[in-house]
C-alpha positions in Angstrom: 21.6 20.8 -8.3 21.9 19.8 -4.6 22.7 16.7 -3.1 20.4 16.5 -0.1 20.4 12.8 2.0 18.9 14.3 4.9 16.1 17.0 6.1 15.9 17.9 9.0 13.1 20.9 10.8 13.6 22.9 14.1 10.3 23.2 15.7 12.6 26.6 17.6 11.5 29.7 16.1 14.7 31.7 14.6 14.9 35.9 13.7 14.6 35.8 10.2 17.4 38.7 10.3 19.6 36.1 10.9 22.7 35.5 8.1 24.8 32.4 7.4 27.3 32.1 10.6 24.1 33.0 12.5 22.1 29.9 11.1 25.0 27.9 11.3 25.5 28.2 14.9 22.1 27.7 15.4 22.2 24.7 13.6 25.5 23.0 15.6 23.3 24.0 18.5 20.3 22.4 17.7 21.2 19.4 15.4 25.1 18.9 17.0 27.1 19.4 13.4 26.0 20.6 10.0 26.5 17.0 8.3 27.3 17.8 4.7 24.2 16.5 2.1 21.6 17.7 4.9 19.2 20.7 4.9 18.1 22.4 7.9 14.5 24.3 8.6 13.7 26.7 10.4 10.7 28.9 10.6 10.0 32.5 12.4 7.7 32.4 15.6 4.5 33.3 13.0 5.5 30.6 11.1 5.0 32.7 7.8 8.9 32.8 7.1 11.5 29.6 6.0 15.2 29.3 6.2 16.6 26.3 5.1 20.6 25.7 5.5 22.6 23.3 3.6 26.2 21.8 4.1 26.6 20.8 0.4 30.6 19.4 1.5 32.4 22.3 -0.2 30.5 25.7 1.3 26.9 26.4 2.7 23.7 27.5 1.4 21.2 29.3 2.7 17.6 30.0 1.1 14.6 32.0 2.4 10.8 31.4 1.6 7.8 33.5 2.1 4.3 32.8 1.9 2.0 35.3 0.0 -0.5 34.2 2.6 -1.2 32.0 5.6 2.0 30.7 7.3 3.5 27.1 6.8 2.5 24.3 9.0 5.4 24.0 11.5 5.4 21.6 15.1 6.1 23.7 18.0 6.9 20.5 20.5 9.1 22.5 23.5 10.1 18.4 24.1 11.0 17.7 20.7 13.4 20.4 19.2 14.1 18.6 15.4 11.7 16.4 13.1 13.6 14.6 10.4 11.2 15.0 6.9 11.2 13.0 3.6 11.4 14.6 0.3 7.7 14.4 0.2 7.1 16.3 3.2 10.2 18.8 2.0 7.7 19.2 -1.2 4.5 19.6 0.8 6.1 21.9 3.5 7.3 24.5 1.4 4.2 25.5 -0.4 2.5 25.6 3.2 0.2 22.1 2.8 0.1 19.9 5.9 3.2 18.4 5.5 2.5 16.1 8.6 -0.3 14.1 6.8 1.9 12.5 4.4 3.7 9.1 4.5 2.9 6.7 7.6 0.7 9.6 9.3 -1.9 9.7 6.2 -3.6 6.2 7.1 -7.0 6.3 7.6 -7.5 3.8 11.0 -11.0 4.7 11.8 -14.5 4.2 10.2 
Protein backbone atom coordinates (compact mmCIF):
# COMPACT_ATOMS: atom_id res chain seq x y z
CA UNK A 1 0.00 0.00 0.00
CA UNK A 2 3.05 2.19 0.89
CA UNK A 3 5.88 3.03 -1.08
CA UNK A 4 8.75 2.91 1.31
CA UNK A 5 12.63 3.37 -0.33
CA UNK A 6 14.09 4.21 2.81
CA UNK A 7 13.97 3.23 6.80
CA UNK A 8 15.46 4.95 8.87
CA UNK A 9 15.58 4.38 13.30
CA UNK A 10 16.34 7.03 16.02
CA UNK A 11 18.31 5.47 18.64
CA UNK A 12 16.50 9.06 20.80
CA UNK A 13 13.79 7.93 22.91
CA UNK A 14 10.42 9.97 22.03
CA UNK A 15 7.04 10.53 24.50
CA UNK A 16 4.80 8.19 22.95
CA UNK A 17 2.07 11.10 23.66
CA UNK A 18 3.50 12.65 20.92
CA UNK A 19 0.96 13.38 17.62
CA UNK A 20 1.89 13.97 13.99
CA UNK A 21 3.38 17.69 13.93
CA UNK A 22 5.17 16.48 17.11
CA UNK A 23 6.89 13.47 15.29
CA UNK A 24 7.39 15.47 12.41
CA UNK A 25 9.50 18.03 14.00
CA UNK A 26 11.25 15.47 15.62
CA UNK A 27 12.02 13.97 12.60
CA UNK A 28 13.41 17.32 10.61
CA UNK A 29 15.43 17.48 13.77
CA UNK A 30 16.89 14.34 13.76
CA UNK A 31 17.09 13.11 10.11
CA UNK A 32 17.22 16.96 8.46
CA UNK A 33 13.75 16.59 6.16
CA UNK A 34 11.04 14.01 6.00
CA UNK A 35 12.09 12.68 2.38
CA UNK A 36 8.94 11.40 0.96
CA UNK A 37 9.04 7.19 0.32
CA UNK A 38 10.98 6.99 3.94
CA UNK A 39 9.74 5.68 7.32
CA UNK A 40 10.99 6.92 10.48
CA UNK A 41 11.34 4.88 13.99
CA UNK A 42 11.22 5.75 16.99
CA UNK A 43 10.89 3.95 20.19
CA UNK A 44 9.93 5.17 24.02
CA UNK A 45 12.96 5.19 26.61
CA UNK A 46 11.63 1.36 27.73
CA UNK A 47 11.79 0.44 24.43
CA UNK A 48 8.31 -1.39 24.68
CA UNK A 49 6.56 1.25 22.38
CA UNK A 50 7.03 2.10 18.21
CA UNK A 51 6.21 5.08 16.14
CA UNK A 52 7.05 4.95 12.79
CA UNK A 53 6.39 8.18 10.45
CA UNK A 54 6.07 8.15 6.79
CA UNK A 55 6.23 11.00 4.06
CA UNK A 56 4.28 8.92 1.44
CA UNK A 57 4.66 12.52 -1.12
CA UNK A 58 1.00 13.56 -0.80
CA UNK A 59 0.32 13.59 3.37
CA UNK A 60 2.03 11.69 6.37
CA UNK A 61 1.47 8.64 8.27
CA UNK A 62 1.97 7.75 11.43
CA UNK A 63 1.54 4.16 13.14
CA UNK A 64 2.07 2.96 16.71
CA UNK A 65 3.20 -0.67 17.85
CA UNK A 66 3.05 -2.31 21.17
CA UNK A 67 4.47 -5.34 22.35
CA UNK A 68 2.31 -7.71 24.56
CA UNK A 69 5.62 -8.51 26.23
CA UNK A 70 9.29 -7.70 26.34
CA UNK A 71 10.27 -4.43 24.54
CA UNK A 72 11.82 -4.33 20.95
CA UNK A 73 15.50 -4.41 20.49
CA UNK A 74 16.44 -0.70 19.90
CA UNK A 75 20.50 0.84 19.81
CA UNK A 76 20.91 3.56 22.27
CA UNK A 77 24.36 4.99 20.72
CA UNK A 78 24.39 8.86 22.34
CA UNK A 79 27.18 9.15 19.23
CA UNK A 80 25.02 7.77 16.60
CA UNK A 81 21.53 9.33 16.68
CA UNK A 82 19.85 7.33 13.23
CA UNK A 83 20.54 3.68 11.87
CA UNK A 84 19.30 3.22 8.31
CA UNK A 85 17.44 -0.64 8.30
CA UNK A 86 16.62 -2.95 5.31
CA UNK A 87 13.25 -4.34 4.83
CA UNK A 88 14.51 -7.36 6.61
CA UNK A 89 15.51 -5.74 9.64
CA UNK A 90 12.02 -3.44 9.29
CA UNK A 91 10.39 -7.20 9.40
CA UNK A 92 12.41 -8.48 12.26
CA UNK A 93 12.27 -5.27 14.33
CA UNK A 94 8.73 -4.96 14.60
CA UNK A 95 7.82 -8.23 16.14
CA UNK A 96 10.77 -7.49 18.73
CA UNK A 97 13.56 -10.21 17.17
CA UNK A 98 17.18 -8.98 17.16
CA UNK A 99 16.85 -7.07 14.21
CA UNK A 100 20.68 -6.32 14.41
CA UNK A 101 21.75 -9.94 13.56
CA UNK A 102 20.46 -9.91 10.19
CA UNK A 103 22.18 -9.17 6.80
CA UNK A 104 26.10 -8.51 6.96
CA UNK A 105 26.04 -8.61 10.88
CA UNK A 106 24.68 -12.42 10.93
CA UNK A 107 28.23 -13.98 9.68
CA UNK A 108 29.62 -16.39 11.76
CA UNK A 109 33.72 -15.36 11.80
CA UNK A 110 34.77 -17.42 14.66
CA UNK A 111 35.19 -21.19 15.39
Amino acid sequence: MLRIDQIWLSTQALDMRAGMDTLLSRVVLVFGAAQPHHAYLFANARGSRLKIFIQDGYGMWMCTRRLAEGSFSWPRDIKELKHSLSREQLQALVVGLPWQRIGANSAILHV
